[in-house]
Backbone bond lengths (Angstrom), bond angles and torsions (degrees), N, CA, C in turn:
res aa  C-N    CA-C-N  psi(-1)  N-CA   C-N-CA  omega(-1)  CA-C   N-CA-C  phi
1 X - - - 1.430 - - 1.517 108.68 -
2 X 1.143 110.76 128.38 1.600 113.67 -167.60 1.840 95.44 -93.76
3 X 1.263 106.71 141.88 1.613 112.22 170.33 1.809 114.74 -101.65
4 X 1.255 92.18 153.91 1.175 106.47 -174.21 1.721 108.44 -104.11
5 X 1.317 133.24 155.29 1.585 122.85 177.88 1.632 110.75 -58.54
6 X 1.128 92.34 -11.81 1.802 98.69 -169.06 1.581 105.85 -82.27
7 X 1.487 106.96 -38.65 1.683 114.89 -174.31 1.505 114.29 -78.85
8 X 1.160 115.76 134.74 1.354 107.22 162.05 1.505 118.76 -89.08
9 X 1.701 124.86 172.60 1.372 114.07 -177.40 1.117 117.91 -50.04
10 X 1.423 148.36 -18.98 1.479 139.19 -178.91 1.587 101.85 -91.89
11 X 1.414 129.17 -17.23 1.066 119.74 165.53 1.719 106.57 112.23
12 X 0.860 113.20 -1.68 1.765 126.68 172.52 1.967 105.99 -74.14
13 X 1.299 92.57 157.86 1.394 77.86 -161.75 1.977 82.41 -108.20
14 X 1.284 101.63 134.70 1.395 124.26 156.70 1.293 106.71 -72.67
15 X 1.249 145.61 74.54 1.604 116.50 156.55 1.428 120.00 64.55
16 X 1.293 98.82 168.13 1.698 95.25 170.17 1.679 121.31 -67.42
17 X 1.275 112.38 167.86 1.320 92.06 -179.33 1.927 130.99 -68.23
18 X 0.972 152.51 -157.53 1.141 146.83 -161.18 1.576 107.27 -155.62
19 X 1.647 108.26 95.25 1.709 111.04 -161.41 1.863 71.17 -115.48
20 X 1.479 90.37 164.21 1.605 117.45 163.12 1.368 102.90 -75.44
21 X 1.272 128.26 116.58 1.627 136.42 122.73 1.118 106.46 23.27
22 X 1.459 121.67 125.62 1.548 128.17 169.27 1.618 98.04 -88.34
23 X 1.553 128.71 124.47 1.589 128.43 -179.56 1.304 99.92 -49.48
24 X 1.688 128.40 134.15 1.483 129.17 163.50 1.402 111.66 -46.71
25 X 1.162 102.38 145.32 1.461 105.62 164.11 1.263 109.60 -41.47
26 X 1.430 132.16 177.92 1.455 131.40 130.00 1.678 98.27 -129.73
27 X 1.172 99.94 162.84 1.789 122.80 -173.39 1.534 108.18 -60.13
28 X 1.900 120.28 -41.90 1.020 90.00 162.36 1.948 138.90 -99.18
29 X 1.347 104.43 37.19 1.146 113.08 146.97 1.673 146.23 -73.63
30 X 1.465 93.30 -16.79 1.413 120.06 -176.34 1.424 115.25 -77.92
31 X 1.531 121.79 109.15 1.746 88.31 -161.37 2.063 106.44 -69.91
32 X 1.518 84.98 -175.85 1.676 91.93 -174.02 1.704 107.10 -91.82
33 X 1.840 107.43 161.49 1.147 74.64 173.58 1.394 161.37 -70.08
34 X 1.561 101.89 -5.68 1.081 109.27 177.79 1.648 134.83 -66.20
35 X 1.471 85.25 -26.66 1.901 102.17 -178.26 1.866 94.28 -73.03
36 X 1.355 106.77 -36.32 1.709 110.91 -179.56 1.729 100.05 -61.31
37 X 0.933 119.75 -42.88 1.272 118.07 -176.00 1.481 117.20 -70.56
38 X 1.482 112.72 -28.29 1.675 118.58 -172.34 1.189 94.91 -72.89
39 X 1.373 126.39 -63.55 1.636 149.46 177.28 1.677 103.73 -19.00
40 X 1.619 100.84 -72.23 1.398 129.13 161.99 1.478 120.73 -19.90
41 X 1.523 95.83 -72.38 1.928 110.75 161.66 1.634 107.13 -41.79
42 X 1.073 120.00 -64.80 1.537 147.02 -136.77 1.797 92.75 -73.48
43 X 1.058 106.28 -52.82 1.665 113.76 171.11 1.255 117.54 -74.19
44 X 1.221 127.54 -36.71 1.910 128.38 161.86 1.165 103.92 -43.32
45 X 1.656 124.88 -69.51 1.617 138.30 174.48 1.610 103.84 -40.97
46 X 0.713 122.84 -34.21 1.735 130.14 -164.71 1.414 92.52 -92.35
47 X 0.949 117.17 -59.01 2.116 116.25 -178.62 1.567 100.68 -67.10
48 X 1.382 152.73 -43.78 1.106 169.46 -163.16 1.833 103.81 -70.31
49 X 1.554 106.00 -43.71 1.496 103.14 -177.17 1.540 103.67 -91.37
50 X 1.435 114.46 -21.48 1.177 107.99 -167.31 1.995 104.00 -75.71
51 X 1.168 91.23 -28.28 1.570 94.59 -173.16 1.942 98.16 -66.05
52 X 1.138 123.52 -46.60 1.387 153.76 -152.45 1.771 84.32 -56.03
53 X 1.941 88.22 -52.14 1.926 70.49 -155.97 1.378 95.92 -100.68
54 X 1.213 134.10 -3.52 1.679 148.32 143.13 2.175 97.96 -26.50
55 X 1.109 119.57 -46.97 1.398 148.15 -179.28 1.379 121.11 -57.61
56 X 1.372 84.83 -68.14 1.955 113.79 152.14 1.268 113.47 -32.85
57 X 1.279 120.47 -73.03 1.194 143.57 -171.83 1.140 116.93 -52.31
58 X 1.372 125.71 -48.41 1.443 134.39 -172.91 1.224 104.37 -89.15
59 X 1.556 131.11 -41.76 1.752 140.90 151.56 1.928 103.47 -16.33
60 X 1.288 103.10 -79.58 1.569 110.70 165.02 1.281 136.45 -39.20
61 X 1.656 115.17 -38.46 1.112 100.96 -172.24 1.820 92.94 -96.82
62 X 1.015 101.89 -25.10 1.648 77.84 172.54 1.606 133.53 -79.68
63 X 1.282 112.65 -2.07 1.799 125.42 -175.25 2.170 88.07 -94.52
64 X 1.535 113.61 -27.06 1.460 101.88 -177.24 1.788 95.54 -86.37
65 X 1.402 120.45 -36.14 1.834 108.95 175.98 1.548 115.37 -63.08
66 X 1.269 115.59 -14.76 1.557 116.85 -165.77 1.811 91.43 -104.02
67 X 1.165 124.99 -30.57 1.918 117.17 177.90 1.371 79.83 -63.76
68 X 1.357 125.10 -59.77 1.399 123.26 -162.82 1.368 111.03 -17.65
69 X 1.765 96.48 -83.54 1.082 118.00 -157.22 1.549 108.38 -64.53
70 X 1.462 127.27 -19.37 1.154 122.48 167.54 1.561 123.49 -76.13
71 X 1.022 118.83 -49.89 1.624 108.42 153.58 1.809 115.20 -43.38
72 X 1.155 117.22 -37.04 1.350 99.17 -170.22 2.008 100.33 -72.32
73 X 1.077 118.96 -31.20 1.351 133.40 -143.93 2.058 76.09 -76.45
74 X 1.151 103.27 -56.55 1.442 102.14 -168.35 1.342 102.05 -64.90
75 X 1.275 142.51 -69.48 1.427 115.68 170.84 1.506 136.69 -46.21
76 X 1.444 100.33 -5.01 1.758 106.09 160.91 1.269 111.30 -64.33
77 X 1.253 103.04 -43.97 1.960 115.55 -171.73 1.458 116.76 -59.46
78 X 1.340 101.39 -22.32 1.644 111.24 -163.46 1.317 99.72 -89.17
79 X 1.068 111.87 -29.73 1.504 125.65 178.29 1.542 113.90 -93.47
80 X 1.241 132.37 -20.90 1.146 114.20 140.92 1.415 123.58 -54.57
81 X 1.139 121.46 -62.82 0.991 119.61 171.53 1.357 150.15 -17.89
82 X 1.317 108.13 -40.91 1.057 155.33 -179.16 1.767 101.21 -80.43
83 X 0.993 108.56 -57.16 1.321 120.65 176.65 1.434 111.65 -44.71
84 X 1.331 90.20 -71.07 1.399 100.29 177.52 1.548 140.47 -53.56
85 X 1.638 90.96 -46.67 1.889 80.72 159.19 1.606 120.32 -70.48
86 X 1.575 110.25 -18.31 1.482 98.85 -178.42 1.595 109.43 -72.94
87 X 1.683 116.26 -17.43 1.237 100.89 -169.23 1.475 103.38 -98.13
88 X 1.379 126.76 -0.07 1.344 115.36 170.00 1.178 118.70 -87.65
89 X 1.464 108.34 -33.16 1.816 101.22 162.67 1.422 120.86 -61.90
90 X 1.587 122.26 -13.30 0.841 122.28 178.78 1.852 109.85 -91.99
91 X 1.327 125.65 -18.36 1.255 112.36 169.13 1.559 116.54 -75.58
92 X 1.868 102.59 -37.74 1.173 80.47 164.39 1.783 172.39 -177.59
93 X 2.167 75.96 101.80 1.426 111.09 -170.61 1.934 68.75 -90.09
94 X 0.998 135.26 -74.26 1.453 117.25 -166.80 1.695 121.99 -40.84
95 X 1.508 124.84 -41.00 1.510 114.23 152.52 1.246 123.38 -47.77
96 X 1.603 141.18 -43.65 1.086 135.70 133.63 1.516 143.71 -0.99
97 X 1.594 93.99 -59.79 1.226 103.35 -179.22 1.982 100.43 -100.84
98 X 0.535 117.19 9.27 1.693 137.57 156.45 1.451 124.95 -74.12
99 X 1.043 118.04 -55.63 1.525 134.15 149.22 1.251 146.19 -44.38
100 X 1.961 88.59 -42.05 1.215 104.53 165.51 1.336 137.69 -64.58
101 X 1.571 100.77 -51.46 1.209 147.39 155.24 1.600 110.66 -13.97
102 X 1.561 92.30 -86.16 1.612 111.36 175.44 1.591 102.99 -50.20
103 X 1.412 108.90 -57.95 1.917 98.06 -170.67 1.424 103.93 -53.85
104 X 1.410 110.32 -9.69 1.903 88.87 -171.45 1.484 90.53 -112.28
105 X 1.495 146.43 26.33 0.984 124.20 115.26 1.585 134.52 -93.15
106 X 1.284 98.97 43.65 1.434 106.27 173.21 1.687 128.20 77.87
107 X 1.408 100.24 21.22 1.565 107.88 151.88 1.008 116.70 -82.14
108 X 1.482 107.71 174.29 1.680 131.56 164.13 1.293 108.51 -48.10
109 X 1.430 145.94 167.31 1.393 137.10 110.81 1.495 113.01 -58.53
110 X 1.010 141.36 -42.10 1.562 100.27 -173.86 1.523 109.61 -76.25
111 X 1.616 125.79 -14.88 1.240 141.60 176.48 1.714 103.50 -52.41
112 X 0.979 91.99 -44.63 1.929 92.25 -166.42 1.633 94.35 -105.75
113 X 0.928 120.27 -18.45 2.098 106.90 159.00 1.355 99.53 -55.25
114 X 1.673 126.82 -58.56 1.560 131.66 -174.88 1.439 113.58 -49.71
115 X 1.125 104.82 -39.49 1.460 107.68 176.40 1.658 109.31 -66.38
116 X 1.165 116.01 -46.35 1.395 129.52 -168.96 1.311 106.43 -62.75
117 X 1.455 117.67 -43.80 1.425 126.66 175.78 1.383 129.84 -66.21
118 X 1.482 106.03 -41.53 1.386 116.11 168.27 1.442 137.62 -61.92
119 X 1.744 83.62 -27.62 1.783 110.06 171.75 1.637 105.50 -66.64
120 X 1.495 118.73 -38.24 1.103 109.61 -161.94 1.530 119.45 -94.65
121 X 2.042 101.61 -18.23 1.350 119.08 166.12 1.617 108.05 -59.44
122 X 1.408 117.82 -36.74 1.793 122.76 -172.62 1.352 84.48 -76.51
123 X 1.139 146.82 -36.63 1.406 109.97 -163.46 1.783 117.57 -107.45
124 X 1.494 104.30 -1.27 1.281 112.29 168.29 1.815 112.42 -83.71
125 X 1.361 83.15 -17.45 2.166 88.77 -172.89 1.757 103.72 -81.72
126 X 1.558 119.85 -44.59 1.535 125.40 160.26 1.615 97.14 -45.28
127 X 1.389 138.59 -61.72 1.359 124.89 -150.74 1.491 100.65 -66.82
128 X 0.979 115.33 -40.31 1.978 128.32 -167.84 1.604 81.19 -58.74
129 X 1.798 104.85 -80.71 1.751 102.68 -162.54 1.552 102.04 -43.62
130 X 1.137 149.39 -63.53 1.571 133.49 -172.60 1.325 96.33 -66.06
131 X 0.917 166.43 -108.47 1.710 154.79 -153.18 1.579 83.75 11.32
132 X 1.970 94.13 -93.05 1.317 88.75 -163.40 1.375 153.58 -58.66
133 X 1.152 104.13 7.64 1.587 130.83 -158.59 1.914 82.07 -99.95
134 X 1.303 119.55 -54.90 1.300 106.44 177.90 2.015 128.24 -72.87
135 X 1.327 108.68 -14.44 1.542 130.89 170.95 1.438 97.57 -59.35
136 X 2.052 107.10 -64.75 1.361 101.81 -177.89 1.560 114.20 -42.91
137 X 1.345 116.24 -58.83 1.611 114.73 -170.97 1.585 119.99 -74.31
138 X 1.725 111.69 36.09 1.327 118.67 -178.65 1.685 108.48 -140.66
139 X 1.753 110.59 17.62 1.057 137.80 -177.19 1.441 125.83 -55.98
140 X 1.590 102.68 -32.57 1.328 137.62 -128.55 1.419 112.90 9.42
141 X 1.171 109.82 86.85 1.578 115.87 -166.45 1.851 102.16 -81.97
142 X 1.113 99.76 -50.79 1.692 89.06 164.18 1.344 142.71 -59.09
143 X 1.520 114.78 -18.69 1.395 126.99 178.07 2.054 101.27 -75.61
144 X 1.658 88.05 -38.69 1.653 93.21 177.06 1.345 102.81 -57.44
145 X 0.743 128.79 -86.34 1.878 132.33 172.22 1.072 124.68 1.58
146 X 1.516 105.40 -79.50 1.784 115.74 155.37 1.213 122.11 -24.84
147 X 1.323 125.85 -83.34 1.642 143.91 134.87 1.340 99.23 26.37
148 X 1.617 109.96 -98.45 1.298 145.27 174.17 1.764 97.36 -18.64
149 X 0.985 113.64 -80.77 1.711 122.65 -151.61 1.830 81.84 -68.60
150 X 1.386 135.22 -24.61 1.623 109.73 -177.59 1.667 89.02 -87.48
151 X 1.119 133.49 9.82 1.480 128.38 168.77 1.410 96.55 94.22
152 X 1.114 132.82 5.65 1.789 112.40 -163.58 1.602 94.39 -124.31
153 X 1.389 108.12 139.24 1.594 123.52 165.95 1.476 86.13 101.96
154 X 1.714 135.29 40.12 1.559 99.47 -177.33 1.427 78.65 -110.62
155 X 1.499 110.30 162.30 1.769 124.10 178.93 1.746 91.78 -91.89
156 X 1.308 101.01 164.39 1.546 113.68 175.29 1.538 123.26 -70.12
157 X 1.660 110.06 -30.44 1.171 131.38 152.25 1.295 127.84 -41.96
158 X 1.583 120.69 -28.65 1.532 107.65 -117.58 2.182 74.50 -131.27
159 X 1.274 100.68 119.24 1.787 112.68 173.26 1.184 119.79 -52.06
160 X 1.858 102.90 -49.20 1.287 106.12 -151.11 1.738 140.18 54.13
161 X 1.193 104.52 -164.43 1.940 114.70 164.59 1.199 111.44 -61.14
162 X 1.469 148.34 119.86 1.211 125.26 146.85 1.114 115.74 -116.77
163 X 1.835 99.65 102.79 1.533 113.32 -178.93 1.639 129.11 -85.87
């Protein structure tokens, strides 16, 4: 049976337990205000640097995520790049073999170049129309708007809403 300060060995409870007196304060233990006030100072300065290099800190890590991301961005490019001439040699060894194709079922050559060309005009005229279809939606035509009605960003040209 485990005891408690309250129990005595038979298990009856004595009262609360029986600690020594904490010594009263006295007044001049209390600091004054001025030491409250240094203290006061002393911890502002202390919260003030901590934020400072809290500041620091985040200053750094974002100038090392942004080299980051700029090195990565440039080896994206390279690799587009890359892409791209591989995929134009790759369209066209396939016009090529398009041409071929057709002449060996018994077209013309310039008949199946036309063909070859037209194939490649339809699919360069889709890339243009989506280009621009995505340019339009990079306008920020709503931020203009917004803008607009707080009065700022309007051209001298430009009417707008007049509400």
């Amino acid at each position: 049976m485990s005891r408690t300060p309250e129990q005595t060995p038979a298990g009856e409870n004595a009262g609360p337990a029986q600690e020594t007196p904490a010594p009263e304060s006295s007044a001049s233990e209390s600091p004054s205000l001025e030491d409250s006030l240094r203290q006061f100072g002393q911890a502002g300065r202390e919260g003030l640097s901590a934020a400072v290099d809290a500041g620091r800190a985040l200053r750094n890590l974002i100038a090392a995520d942004i080299a980051l991301a700029r090195a990565a961005l440039v080896r994206a490019l390279v690799w587009l790049v890359v892409a791209a001439v591989f995929g134009a040699s790759a369209w066209l060894l396939l016009m090529a073999w398009l041409v071929a194709v057709l002449n060996g079922f018994g077209l013309s050559w310039p008949l199946a170049l036309a063909i070859a060309t037209a194939l490649s005009g339809a699919v360069a005229a889709l890339g243009a129309w989506k280009m621009l279809r995505y340019f339009g939606d990079a306008n920020l035509e709503t931020s203009r708007r917004q803008l607009a009605r707080f009065g700022l960003g309007r051209d001298d040209g430009d009417d707008g809403d007049s509400e």
